[in-house]
N, C-alpha and C positions, 0 to 999 in steps of 0.2 A: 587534326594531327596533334600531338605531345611535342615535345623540343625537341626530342631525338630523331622523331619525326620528319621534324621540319630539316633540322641540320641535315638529313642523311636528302633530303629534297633539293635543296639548296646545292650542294656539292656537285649532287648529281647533273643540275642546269648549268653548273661551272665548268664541271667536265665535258659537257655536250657544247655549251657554247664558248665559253674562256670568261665572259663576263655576264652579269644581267645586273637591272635595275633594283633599287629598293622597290618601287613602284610597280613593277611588275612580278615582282616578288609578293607584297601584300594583298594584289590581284587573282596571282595563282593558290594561296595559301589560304586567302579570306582571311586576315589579319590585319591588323595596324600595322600602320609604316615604324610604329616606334615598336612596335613588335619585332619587326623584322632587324631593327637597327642594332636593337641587343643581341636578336640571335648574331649578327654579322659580328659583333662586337667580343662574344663568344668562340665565335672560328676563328676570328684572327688571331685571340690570344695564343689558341692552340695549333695557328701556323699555317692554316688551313684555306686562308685565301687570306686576300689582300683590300684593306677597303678605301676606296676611289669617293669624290663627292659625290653622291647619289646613287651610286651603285657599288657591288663585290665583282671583284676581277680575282682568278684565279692562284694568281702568284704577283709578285709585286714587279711592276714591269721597268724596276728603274734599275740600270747598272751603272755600277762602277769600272774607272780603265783596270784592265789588269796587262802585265806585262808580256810580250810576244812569248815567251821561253814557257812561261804558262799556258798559254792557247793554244801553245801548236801541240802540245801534247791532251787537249781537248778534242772527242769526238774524231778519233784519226780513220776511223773506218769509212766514216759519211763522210769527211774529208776528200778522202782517196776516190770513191766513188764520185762523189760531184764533180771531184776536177779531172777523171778519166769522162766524163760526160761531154763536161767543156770544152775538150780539147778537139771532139768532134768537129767545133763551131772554126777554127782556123783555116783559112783557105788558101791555097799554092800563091807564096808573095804576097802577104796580108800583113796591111799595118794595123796593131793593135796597140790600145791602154794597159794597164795593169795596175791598178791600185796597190793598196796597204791591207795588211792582216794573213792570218797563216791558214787561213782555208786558197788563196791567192796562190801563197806560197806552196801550197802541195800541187795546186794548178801548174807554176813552172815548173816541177819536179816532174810534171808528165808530159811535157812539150816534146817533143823527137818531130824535127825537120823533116827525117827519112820515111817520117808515115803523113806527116802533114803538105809536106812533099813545096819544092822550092825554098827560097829564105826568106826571114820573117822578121819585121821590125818591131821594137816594143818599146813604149815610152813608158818608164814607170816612175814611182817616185817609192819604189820600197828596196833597199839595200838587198834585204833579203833574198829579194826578187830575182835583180841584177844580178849579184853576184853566182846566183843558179843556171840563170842563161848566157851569161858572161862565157861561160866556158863550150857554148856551142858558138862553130865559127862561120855555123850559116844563120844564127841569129844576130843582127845589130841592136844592140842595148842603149840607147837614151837614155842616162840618167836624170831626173830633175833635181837640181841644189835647191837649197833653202837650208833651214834648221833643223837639225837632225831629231826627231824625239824616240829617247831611250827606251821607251818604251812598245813603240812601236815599229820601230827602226826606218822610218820612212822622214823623208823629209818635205816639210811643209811652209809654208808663209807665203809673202808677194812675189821671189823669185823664182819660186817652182809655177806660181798661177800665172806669171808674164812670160816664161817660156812656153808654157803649155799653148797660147796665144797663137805660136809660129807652126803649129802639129795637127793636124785630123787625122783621127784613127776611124776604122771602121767598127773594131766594136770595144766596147769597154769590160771592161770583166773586174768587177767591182765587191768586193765584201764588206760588210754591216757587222757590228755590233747588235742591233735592235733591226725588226722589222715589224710592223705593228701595220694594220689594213688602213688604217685611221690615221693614226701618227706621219707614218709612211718611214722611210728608210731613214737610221741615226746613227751616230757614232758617240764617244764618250766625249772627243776633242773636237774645240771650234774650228779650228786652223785644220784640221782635218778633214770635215763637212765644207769648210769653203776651197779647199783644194777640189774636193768628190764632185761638186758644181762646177768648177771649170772642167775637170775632165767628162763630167757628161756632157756639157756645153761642147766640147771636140770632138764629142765620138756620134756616129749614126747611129749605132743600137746600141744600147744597156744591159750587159748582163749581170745579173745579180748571184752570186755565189752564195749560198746559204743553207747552213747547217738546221736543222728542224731545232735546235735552241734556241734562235734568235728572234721566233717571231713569238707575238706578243710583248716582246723587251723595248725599251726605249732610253736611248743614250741622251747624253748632257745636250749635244748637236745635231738638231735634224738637218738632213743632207736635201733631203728633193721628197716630192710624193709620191706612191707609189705607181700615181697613173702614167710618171717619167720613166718608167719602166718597161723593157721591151720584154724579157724572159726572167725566169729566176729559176734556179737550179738548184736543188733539196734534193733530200735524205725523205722517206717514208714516214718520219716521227711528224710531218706536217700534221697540226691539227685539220679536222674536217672543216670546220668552219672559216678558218683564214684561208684555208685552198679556195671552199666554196667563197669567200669575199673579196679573192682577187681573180679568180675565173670570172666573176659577175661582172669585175671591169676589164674584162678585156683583155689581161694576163696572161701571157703561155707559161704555165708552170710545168717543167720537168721533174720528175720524183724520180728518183735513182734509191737502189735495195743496195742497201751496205754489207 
């Protein structure tokens, strides 16, 4: 093969699988590793992957916070669809979690008591949240105190994690920043991942809310692994290969068509 060759091979294995090795790269190609290291060295400049020690990852999987008022106007279609999925999952007089982020918060925007049927208790620590089922009077709202961060508008530190202490929910309903097969489930903020631990520490099942963006991403704070994980709930944009590497452990994954 010629460079172009190769580059247009290389892409290709990124696309099919999200990352590959140098190594296995100079095996499929019959080239030198320092072969390969220029070509990699070559796509990055032009944007085109991302390079890792030892191997090319498809895009660079590290983010940055960005602020709720931003997010929630991300992805609002898979949004809508995931958290009309969700809301399946509540059962007549169910106490649930409710985390932080605005995939969450389009989850409370489709809560209705009158189809989920009896009253519903929710412990959460996102303002956003509260103040959306605040205004039903068959849901009891728990707020968690702490520190409020403006960004996320959720409140976090030791007194939202020592209150949590006094509560078992049944299921957690949880959103990510990053989800990675490897990494496992992250956030950008520390105080945020160690709140997400105690609340799965409280709840009996884990759900994970998650937009087909987030995986392969990886935030500042990993929260838990992914084999902490009871269900996760996406958009169709899932890659093949993260589907296929969390179905391999055991994962029930939900796809919802936006």
């Amino acid at each position: 093969m010629n460079i172009n060759e190769r580059h247009e091979f290389i892409t290709r294995q990124l696309e099919a699988k999200g990352q590959v090795s140098v190594t296995e790269l100079s095996t499929l190609l019959n080239v030198s590793e320092v072969t390969i290291r220029k070509d990699l060295s070559i796509l990055e400049k032009n944007n085109l992957l991302y390079r890792a020690h030892g191997k090319a990852i498809k895009l660079s999987p590290y983010i940055n916070d960005r602020d709720v008022n931003v997010k929630e106007h991300q992805y609002p279609a898979e949004k809508t669809a995931i958290a009309r999925e969700a809301v399946k999952l509540i059962e007549p007089n169910d106490s649930i979690i409710i985390a932080s982020g605005t995939t969450v918060q389009y989850f409370a925007r489709e809560i209705n008591t009158d189809e989920t049927g009896g009253r519903l208790t929710v412990i959460t620590s996102a303002l956003n949240v509260a103040s959306v089922l605040s205004a039903n009077r068959d849901i009891e709202v728990i707020q968690l105190g702490g520190l409020v961060r403006s960004t996320s508008l959720s409140a976090v530190g030791c007194d939202a994690e020592r209150q949590l202490e006094n509560f078992a929910g049944s299921k957690l309903f949880i959103g990510v920043d990053g989800l990675d097969p490897e990494y496992g489930l992250s956030t950008t903020n520390l105080l945020e991942a160690n709140l997400n631990r105690v609340m799965i520490s409280a709840a009996e099942k884990i759900i994970v809310l998650c937009d087909s963006s987030k995986f392969g991403r990886r935030g500042f704070s990993r929260i838990c692994s992914v084999d902490d994980v009871d269900q996760i709930i996406t958009d169709s944009g899932i890659p093949a290969h993260v589907l296929e590497a969390l179905e391999q452990r055991g994962i029930e994954v939900t796809i919802v068509q936006a």
